[in-house]
ChimeraX commands (.cxc) that place a marker at each C-alpha (Angstrom):
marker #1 position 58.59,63.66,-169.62 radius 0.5
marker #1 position 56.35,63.74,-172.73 radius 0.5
marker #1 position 52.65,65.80,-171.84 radius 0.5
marker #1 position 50.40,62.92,-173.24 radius 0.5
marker #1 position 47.37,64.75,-171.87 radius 0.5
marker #1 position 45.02,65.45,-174.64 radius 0.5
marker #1 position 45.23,69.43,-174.00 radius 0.5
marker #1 position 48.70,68.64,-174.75 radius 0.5
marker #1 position 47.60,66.93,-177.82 radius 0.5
marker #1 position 44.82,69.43,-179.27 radius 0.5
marker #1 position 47.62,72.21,-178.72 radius 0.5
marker #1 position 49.83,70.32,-180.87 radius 0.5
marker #1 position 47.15,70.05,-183.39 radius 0.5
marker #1 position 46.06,73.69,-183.19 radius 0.5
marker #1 position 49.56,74.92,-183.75 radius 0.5
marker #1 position 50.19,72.87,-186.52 radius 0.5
marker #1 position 46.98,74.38,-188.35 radius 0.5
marker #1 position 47.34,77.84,-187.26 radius 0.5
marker #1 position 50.95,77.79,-188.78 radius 0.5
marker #1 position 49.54,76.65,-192.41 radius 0.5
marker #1 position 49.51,79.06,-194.92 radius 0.5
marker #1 position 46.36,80.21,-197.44 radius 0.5
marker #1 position 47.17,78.15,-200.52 radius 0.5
marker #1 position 47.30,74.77,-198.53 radius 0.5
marker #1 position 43.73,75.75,-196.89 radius 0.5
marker #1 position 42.42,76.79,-200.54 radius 0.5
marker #1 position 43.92,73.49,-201.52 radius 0.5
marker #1 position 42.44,71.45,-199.09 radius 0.5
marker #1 position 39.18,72.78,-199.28 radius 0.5
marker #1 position 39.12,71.38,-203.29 radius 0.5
marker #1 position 40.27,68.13,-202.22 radius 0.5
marker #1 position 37.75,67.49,-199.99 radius 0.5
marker #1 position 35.36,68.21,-202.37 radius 0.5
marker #1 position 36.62,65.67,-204.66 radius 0.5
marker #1 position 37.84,63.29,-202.27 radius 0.5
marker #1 position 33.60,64.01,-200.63 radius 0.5
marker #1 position 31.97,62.95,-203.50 radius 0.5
marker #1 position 33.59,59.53,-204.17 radius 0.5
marker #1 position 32.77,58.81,-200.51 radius 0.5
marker #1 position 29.30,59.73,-200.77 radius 0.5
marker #1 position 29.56,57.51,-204.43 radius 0.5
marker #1 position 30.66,54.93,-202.34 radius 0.5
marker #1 position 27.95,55.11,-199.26 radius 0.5
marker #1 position 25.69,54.97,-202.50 radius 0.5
marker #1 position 22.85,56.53,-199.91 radius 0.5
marker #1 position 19.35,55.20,-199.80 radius 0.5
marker #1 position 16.28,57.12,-200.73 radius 0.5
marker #1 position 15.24,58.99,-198.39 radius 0.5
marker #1 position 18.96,59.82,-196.70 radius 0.5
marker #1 position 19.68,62.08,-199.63 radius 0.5
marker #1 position 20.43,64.82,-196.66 radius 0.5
marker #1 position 23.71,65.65,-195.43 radius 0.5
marker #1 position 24.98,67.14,-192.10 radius 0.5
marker #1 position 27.95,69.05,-192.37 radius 0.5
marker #1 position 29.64,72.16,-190.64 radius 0.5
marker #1 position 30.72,75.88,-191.50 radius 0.5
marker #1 position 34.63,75.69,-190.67 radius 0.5
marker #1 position 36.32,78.51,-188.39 radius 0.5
marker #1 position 40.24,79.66,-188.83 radius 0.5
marker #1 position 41.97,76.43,-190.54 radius 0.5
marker #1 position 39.81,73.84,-189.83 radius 0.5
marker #1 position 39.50,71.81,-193.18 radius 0.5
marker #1 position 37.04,73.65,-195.19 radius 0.5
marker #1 position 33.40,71.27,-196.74 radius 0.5
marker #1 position 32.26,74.83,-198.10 radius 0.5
marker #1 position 33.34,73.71,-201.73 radius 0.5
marker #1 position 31.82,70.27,-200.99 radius 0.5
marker #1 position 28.66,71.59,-198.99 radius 0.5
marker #1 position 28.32,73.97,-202.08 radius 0.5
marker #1 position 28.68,70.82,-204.59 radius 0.5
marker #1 position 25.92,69.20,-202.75 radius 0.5
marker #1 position 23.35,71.49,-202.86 radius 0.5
marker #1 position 23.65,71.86,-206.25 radius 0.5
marker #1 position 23.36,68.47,-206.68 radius 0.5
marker #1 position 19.89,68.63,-204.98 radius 0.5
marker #1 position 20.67,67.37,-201.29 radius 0.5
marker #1 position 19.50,69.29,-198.52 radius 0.5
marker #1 position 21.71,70.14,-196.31 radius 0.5
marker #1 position 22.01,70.65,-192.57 radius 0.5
marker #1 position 24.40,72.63,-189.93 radius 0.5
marker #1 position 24.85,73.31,-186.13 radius 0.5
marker #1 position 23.75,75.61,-183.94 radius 0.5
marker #1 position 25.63,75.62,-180.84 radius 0.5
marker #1 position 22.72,76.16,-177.71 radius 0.5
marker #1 position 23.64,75.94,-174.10 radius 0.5
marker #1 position 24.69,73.55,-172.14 radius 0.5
marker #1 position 26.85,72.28,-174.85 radius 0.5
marker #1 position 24.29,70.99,-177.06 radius 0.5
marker #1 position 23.46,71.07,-180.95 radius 0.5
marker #1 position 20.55,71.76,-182.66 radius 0.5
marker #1 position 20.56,72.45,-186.76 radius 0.5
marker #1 position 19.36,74.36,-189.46 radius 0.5
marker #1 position 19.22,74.17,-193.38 radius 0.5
marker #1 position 22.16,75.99,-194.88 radius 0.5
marker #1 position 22.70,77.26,-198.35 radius 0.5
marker #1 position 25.33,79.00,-200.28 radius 0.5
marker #1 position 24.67,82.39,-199.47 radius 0.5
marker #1 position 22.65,82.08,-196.81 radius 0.5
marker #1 position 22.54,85.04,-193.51 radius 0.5
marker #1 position 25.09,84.72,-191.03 radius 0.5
marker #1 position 25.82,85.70,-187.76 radius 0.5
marker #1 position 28.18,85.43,-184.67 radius 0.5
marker #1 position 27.01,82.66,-182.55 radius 0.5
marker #1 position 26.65,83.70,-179.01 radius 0.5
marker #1 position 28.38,80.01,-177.68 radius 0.5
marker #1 position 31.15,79.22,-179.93 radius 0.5
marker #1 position 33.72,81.18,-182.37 radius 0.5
marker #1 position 31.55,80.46,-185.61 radius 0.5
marker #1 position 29.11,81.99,-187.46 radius 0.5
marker #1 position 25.73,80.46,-188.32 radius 0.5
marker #1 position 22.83,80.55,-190.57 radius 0.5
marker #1 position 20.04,82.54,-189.75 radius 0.5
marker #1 position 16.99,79.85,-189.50 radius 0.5
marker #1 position 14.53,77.75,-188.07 radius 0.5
marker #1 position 16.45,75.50,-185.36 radius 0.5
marker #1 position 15.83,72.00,-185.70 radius 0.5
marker #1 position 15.98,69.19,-183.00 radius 0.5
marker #1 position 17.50,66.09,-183.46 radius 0.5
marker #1 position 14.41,64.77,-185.67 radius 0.5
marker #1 position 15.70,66.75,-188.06 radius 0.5
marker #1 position 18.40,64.34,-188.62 radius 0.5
marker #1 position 15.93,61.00,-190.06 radius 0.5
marker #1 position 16.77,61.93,-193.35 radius 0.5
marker #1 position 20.36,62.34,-193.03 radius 0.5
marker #1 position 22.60,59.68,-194.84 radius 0.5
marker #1 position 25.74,61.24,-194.04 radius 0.5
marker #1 position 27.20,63.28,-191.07 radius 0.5
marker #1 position 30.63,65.33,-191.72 radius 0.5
marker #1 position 32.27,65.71,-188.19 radius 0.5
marker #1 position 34.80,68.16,-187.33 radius 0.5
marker #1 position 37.89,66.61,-185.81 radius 0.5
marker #1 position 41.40,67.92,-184.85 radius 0.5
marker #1 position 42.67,64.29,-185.60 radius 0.5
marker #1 position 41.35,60.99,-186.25 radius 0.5
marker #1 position 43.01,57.47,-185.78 radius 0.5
marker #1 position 42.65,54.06,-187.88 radius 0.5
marker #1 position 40.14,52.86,-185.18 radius 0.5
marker #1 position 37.23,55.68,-185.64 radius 0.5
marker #1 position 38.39,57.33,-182.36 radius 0.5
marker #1 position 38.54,61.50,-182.69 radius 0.5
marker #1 position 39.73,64.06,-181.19 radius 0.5
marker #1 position 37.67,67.09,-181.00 radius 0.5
marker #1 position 38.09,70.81,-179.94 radius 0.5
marker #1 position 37.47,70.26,-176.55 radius 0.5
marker #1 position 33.65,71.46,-175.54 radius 0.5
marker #1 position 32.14,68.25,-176.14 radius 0.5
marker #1 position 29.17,69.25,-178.60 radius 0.5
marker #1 position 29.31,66.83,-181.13 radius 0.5
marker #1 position 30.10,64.08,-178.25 radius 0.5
marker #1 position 27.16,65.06,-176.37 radius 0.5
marker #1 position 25.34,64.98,-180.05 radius 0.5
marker #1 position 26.56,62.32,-181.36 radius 0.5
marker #1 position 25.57,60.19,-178.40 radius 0.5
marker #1 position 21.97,61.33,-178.45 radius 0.5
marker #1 position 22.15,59.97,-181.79 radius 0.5
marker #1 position 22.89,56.49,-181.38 radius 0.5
marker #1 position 19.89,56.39,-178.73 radius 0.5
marker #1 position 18.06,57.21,-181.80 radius 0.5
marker #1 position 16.72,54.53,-184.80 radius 0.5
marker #1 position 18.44,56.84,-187.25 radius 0.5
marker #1 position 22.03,55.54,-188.96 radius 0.5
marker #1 position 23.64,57.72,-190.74 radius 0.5
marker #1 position 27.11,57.24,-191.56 radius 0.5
marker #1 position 29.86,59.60,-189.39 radius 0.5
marker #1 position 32.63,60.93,-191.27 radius 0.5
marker #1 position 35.03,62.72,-189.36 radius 0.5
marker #1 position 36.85,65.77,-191.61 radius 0.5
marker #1 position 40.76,66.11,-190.86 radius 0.5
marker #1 position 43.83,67.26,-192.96 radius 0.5
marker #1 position 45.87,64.37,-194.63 radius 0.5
marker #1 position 48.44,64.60,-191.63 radius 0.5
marker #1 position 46.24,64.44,-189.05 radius 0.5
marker #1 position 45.03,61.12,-189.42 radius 0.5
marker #1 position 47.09,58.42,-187.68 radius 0.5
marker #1 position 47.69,54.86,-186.26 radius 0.5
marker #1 position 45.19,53.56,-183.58 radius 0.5
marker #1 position 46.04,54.33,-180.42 radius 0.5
marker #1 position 48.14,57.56,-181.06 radius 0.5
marker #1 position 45.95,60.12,-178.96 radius 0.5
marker #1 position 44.32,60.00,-175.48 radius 0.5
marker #1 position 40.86,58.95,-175.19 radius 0.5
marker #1 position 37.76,58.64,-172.85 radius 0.5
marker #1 position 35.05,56.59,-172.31 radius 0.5
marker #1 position 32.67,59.50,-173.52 radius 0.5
marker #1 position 34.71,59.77,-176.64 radius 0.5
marker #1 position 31.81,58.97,-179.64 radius 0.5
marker #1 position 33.77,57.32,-182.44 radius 0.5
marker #1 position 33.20,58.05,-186.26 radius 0.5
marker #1 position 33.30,55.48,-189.00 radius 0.5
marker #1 position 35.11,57.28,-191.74 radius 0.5
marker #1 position 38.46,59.53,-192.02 radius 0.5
marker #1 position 37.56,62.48,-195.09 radius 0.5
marker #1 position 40.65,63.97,-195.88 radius 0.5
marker #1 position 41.69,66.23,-199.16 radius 0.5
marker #1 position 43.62,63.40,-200.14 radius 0.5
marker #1 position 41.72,60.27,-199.37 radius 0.5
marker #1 position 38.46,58.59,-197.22 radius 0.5
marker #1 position 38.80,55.44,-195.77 radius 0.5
marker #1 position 36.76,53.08,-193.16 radius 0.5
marker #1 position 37.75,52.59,-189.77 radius 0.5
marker #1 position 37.74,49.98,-187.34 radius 0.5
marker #1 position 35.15,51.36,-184.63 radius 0.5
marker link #1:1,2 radius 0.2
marker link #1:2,3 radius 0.2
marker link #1:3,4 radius 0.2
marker link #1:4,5 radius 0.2
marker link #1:5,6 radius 0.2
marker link #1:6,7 radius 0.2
marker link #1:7,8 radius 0.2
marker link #1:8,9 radius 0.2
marker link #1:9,10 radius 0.2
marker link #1:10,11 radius 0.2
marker link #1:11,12 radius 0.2
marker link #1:12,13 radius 0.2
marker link #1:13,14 radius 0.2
marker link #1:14,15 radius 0.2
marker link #1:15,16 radius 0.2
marker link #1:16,17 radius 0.2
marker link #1:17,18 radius 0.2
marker link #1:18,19 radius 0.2
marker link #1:19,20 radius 0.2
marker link #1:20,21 radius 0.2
marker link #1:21,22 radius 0.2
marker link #1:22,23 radius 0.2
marker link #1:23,24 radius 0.2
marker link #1:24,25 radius 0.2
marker link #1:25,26 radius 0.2
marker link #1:26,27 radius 0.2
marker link #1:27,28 radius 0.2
marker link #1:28,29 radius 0.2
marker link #1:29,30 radius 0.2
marker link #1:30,31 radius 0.2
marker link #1:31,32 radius 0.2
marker link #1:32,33 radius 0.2
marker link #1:33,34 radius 0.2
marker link #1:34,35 radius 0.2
marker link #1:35,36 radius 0.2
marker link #1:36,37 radius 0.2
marker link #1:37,38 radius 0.2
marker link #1:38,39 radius 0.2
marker link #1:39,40 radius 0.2
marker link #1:40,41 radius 0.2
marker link #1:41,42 radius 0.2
marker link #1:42,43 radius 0.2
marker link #1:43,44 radius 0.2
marker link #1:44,45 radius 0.2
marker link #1:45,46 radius 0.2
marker link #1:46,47 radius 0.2
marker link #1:47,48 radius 0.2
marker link #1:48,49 radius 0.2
marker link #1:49,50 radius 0.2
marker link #1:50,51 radius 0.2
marker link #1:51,52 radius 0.2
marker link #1:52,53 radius 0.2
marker link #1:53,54 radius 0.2
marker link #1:54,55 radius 0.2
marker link #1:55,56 radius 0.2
marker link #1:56,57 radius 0.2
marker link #1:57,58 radius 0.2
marker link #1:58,59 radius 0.2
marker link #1:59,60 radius 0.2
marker link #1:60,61 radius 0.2
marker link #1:61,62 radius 0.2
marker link #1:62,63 radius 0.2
marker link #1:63,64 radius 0.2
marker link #1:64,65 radius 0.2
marker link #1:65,66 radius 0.2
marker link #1:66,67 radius 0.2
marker link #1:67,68 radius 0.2
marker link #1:68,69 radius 0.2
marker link #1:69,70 radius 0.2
marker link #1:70,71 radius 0.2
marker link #1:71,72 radius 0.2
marker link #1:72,73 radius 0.2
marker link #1:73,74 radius 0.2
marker link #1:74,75 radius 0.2
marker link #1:75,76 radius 0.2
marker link #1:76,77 radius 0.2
marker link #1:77,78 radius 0.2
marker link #1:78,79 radius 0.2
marker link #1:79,80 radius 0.2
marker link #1:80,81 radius 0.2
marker link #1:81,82 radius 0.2
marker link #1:82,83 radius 0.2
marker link #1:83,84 radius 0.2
marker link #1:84,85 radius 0.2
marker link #1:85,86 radius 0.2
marker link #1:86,87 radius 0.2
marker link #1:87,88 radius 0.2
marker link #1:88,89 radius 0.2
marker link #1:89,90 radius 0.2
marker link #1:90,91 radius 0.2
marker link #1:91,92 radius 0.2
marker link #1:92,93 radius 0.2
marker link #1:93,94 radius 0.2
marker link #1:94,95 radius 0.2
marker link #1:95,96 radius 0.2
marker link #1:96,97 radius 0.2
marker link #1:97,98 radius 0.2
marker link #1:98,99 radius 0.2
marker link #1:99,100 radius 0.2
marker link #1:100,101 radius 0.2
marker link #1:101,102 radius 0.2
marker link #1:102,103 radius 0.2
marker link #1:103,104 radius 0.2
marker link #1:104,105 radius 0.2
marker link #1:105,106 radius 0.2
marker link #1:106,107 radius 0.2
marker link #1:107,108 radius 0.2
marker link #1:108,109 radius 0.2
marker link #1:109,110 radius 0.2
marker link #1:110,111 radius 0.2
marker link #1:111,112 radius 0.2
marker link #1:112,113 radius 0.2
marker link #1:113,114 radius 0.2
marker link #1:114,115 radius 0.2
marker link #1:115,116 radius 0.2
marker link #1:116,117 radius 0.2
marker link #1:117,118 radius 0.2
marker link #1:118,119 radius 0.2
marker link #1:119,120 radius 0.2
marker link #1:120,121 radius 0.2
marker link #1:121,122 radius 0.2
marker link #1:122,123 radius 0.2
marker link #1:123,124 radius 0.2
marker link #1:124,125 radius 0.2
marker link #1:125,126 radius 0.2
marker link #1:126,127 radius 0.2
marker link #1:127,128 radius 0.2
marker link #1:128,129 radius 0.2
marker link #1:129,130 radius 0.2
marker link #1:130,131 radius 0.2
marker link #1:131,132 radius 0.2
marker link #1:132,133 radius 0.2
marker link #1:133,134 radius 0.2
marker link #1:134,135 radius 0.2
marker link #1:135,136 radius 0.2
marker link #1:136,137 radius 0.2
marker link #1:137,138 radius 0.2
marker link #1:138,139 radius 0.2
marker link #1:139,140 radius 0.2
marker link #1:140,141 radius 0.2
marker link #1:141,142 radius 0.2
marker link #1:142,143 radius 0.2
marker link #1:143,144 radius 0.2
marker link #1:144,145 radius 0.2
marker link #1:145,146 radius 0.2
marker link #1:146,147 radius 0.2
marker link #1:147,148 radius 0.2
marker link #1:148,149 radius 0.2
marker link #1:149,150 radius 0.2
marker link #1:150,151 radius 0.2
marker link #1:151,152 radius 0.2
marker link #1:152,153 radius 0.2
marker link #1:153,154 radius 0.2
marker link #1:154,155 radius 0.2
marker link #1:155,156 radius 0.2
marker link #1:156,157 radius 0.2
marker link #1:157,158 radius 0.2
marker link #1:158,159 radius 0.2
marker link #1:159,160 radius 0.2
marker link #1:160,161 radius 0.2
marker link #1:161,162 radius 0.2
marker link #1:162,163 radius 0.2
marker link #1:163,164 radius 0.2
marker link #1:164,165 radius 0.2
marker link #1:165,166 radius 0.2
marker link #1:166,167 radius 0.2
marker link #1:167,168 radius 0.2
marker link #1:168,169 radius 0.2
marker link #1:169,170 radius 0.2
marker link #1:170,171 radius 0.2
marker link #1:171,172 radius 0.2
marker link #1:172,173 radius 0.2
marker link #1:173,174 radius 0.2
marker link #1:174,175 radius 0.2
marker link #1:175,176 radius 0.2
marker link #1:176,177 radius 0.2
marker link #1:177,178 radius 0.2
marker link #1:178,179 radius 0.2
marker link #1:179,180 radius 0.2
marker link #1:180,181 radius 0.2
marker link #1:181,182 radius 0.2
marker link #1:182,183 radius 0.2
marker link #1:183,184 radius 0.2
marker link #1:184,185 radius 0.2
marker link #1:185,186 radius 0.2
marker link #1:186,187 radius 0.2
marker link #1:187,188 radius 0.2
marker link #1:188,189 radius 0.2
marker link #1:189,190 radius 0.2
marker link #1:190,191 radius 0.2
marker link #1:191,192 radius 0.2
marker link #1:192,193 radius 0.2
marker link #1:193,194 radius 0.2
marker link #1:194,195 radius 0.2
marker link #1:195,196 radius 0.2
marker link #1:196,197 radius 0.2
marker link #1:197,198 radius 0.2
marker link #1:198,199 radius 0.2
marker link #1:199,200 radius 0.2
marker link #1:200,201 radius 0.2
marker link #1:201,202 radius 0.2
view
């Protein structure tokens, strides 16, 4: 019998990425800068969302450090996570260049910064999520330790709307339905891929 569980399913995931080779990260990481800035030409943001969230990507996650980079030279500010107990997030401003160090929660490095609550996010126009795989109906499948769940959430109490984008190689995006999930799942409304973005259904 098939494992449907979804540790089943993120090791599937994780294997697949672990087993791609340099050149196809490198690769990836241009597309999504491209394939970034037609979405955010498509959001056409509102004054005063200029900002965007993104994330610093560990091992082969799909890389937004060309696209992050792109940004801030195109004068948005730009945000990342912190990872703070009890599986929350909290942000900071990033930069190319920028101090980094181990975080003492998660695998990743981080800025060295001011930490910013959730306020920090009114300004924010668009959010780029980390996902191991996304399907046609917004619904994602994360890494497992529920921060962006737990943040994204807290969000949606909040009166701010930015749009949620989550980030996931070409392949990894599939038909609604195809993974396991819960009723704490948060959905996102956009796939970002190296190859193309496109609205979901959530």
């Amino acid at each position: 019998m098939v494992d449907t569980s979804k540790a089943a399913q993120r090791d599937e995931f994780r294997l697949r990425r672990a087993n791609l080779d340099s050149s196809a990260v490198l690769d990836a990481g241009s597309g999504l800068r491209n394939v970034g800035f037609q979405l955010i030409a498509e959001l056409s943001l509102p004054y005063g969302q200029q900002s965007i969230a993104g994330y610093l990507p560990v091992q082969n996650e799909p890389s937004v450090l060309e696209l992050l980079t792109g940004l801030h030279k195109a004068g948005h500010s730009v945000i990342v996570p912190i990872c703070e107990a009890d599986y929350q997030l909290s942000w900071t401003h990033w930069q190319p260049g920028i101090a980094l160090q181990r975080s003492t929660r998660a695998w990743v490095k981080e800025p060295i910064g001011e930490r910013l609550g959730i306020s920090a996010l009114s300004d924010v126009g668009l959010i780029l999520v980390p996902a191991l795989a996304l399907d046609a109906s917004g619904a994602r499948l994360g890494q497992g330790g529920g921060y962006y769940d737990r943040f994204l959430a807290q969000l949606s109490e909040t009166s701010f709307v930015p749009v949620r984008a989550g980030v996931v190689y070409a392949e990894e995006f599939r038909q609604a339905g195809a993974f396991v999930t819960e009723e704490f799942d948060q959905p996102v409304d956009y796939a970002l891929t190296p190859e193309f973005f496109r609205q979901l259904e959530c």
